[in-house]
N, CA and C atoms as a LAMMPS dump frame, in Angstrom:
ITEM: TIMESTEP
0
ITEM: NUMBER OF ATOMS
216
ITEM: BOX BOUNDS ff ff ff
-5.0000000000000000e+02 5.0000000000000000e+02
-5.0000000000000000e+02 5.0000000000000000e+02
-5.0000000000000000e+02 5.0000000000000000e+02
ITEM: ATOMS id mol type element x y z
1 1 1 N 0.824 -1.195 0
2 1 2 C 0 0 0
3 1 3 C 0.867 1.257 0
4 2 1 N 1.527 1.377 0.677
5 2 2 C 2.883 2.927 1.1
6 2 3 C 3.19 2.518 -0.485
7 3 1 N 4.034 1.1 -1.038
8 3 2 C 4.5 1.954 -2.773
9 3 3 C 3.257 2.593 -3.14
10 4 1 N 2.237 2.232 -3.502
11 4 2 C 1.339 2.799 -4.095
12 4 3 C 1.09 3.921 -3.962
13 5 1 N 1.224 4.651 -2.539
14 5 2 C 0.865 5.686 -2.283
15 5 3 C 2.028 6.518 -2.681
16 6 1 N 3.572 6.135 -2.572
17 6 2 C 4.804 7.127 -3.17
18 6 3 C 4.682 6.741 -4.398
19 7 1 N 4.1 5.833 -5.187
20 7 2 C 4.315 5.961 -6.424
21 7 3 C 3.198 7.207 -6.921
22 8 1 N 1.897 7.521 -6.471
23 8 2 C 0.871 8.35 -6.598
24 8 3 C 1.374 9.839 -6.234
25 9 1 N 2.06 9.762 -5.444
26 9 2 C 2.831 10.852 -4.947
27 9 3 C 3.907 11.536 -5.351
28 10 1 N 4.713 10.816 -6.612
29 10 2 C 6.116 11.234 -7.179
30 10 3 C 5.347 11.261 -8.878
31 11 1 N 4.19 10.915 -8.832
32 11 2 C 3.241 10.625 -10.596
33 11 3 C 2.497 12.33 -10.475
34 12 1 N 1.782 12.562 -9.403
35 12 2 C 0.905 13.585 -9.856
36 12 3 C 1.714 14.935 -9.881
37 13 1 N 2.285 14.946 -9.319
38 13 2 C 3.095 16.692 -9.906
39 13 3 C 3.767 16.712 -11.202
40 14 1 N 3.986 15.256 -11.392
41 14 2 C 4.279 15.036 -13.037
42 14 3 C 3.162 15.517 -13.965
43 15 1 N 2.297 15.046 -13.388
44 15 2 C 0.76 15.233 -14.404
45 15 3 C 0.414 16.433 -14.277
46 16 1 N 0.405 17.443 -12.935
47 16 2 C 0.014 18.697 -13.27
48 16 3 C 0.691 19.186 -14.51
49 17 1 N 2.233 19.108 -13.986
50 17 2 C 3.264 19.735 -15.3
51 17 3 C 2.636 19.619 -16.613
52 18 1 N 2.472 18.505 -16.696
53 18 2 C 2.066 17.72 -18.31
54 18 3 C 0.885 18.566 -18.858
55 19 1 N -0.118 18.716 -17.901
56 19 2 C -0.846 19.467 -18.083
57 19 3 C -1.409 20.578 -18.342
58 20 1 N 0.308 21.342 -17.542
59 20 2 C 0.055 22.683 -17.943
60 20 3 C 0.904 23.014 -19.08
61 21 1 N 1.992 22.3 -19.11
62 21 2 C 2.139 22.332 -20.685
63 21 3 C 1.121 22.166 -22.234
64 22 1 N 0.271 20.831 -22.045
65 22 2 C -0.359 20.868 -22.719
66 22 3 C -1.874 21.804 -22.833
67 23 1 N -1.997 22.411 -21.54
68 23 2 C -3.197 23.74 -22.467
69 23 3 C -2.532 24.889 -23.471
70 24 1 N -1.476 24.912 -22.842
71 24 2 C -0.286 25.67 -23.747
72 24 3 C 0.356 25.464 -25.013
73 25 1 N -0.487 24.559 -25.596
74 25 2 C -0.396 24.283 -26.838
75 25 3 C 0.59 23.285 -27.356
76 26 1 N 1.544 22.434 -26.448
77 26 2 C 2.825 22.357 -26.886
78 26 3 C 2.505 20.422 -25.974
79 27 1 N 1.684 20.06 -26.744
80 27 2 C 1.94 18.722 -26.412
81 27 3 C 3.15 17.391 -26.31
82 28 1 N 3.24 17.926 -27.194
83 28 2 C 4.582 17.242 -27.276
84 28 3 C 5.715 17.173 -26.209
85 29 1 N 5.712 18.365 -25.294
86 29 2 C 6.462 18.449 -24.326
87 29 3 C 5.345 17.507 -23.598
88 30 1 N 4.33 17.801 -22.904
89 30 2 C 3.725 16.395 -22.017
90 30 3 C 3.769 15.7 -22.586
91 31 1 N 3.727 15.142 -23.442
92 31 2 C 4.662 13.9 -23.602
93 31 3 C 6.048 13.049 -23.19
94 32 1 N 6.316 14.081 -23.791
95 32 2 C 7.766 13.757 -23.432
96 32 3 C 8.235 13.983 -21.804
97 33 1 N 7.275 14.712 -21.349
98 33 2 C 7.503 14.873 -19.627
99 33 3 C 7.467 13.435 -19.157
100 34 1 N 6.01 12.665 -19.375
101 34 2 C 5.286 12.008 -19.05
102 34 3 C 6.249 10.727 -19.063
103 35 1 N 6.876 10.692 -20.35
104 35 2 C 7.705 9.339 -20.583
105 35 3 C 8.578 9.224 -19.964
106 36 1 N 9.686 10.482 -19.83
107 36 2 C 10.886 10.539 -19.542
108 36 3 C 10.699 10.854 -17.964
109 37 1 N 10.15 10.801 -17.329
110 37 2 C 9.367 10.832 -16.003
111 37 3 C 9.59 9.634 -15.341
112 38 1 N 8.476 8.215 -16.203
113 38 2 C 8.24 7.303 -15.593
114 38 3 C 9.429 6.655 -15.981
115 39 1 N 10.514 6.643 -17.272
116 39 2 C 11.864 5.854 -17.504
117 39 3 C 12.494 6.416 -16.806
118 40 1 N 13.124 7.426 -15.862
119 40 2 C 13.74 8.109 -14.699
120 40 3 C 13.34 7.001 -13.476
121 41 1 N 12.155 7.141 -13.286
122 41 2 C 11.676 6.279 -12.526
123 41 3 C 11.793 5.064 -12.369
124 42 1 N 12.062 4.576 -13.52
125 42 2 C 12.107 3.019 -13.759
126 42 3 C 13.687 2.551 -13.274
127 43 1 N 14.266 3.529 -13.971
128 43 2 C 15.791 3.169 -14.4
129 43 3 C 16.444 3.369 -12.975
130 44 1 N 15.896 4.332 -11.929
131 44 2 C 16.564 4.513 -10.507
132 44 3 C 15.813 3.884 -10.061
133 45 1 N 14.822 3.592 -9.726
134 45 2 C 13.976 2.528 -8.824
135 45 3 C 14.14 1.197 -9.023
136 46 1 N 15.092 0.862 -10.263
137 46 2 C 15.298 -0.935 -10.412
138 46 3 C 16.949 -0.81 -10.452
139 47 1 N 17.14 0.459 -10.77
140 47 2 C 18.796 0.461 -10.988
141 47 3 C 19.68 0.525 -9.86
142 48 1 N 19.145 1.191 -9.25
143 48 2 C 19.985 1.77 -8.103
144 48 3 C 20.025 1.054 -6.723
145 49 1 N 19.131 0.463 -6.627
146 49 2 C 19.181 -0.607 -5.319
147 49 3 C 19.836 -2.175 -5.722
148 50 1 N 20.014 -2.526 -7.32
149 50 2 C 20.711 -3.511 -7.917
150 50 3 C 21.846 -2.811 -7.151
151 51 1 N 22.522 -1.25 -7.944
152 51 2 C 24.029 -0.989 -7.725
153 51 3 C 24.228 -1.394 -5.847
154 52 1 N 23.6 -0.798 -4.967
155 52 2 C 23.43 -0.746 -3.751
156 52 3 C 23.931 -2.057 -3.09
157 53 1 N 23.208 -3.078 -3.42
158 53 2 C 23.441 -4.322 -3.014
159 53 3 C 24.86 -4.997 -3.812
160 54 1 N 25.014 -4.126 -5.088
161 54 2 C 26.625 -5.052 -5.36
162 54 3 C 27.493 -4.209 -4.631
163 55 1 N 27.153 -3.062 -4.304
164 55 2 C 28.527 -2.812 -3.796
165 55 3 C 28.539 -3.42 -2.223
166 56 1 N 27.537 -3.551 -1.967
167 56 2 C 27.28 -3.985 -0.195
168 56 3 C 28.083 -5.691 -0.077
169 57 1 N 27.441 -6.347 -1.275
170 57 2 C 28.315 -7.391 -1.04
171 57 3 C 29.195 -7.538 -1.888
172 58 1 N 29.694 -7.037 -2.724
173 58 2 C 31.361 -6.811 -3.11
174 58 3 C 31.454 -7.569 -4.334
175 59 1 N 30.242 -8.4 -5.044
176 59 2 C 30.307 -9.131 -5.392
177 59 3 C 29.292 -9.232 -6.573
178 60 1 N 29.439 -9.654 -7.76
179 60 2 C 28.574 -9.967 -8.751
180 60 3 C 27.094 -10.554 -7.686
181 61 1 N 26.229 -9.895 -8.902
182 61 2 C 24.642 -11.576 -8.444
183 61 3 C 24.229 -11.249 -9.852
184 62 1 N 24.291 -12.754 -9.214
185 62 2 C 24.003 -14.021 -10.662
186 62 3 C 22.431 -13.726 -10.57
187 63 1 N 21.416 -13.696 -11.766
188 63 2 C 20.331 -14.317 -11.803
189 63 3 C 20.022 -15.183 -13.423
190 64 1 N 19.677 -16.169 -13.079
191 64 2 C 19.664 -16.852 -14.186
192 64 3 C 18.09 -16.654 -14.623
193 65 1 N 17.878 -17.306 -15.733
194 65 2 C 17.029 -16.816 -16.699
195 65 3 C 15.331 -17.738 -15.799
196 66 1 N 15.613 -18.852 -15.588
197 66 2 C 14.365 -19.623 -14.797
198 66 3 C 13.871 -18.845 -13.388
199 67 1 N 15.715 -18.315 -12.593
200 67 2 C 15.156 -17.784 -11.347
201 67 3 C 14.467 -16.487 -11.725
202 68 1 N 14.439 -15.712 -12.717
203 68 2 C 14.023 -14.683 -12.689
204 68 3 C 12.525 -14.655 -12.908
205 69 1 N 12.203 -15.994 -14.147
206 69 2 C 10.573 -16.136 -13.871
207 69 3 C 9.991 -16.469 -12.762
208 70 1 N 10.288 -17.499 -11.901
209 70 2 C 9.938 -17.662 -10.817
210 70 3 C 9.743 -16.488 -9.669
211 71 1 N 10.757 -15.55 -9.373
212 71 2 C 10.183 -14.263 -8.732
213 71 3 C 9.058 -13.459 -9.344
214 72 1 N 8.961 -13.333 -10.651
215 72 2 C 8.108 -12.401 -11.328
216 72 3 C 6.345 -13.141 -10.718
């Protein structure tokens, strides 16, 4: 429930932006807010706690291709 709620919470000031760009004629920028927003998001929220944990244990992690379906 709390992600949900920081994910709702780090999304809507995105969307005002988007928004007020786009009465302003210039859609294309909300767009491009919108995308490059949630791939920011993506890329530090899956990236950065990977880096976190290799440097914590000093060490490669392995995930192989079966273990990874199995978590999903």
């Amino acid at each position: 429930m709390s992600v949900l709620v920081l994910a709702a919470g780090t999304s809507i000031p995105d969307m005002f932006g988007s928004l007020a760009v786009a009465r302003e004629g210039q859609g294309d920028m909300a767009v491009s807010n919108a995308i490059g927003s949630n791939v920011f998001d993506i890329l530090l929220g899956l990236g950065l706690p990977w880096f976190i944990m290799i440097l914590w244990r000093g060490e490669d992690i392995e995930v192989e291709k079966g273990d990874l379906f199995m978590n999903i």
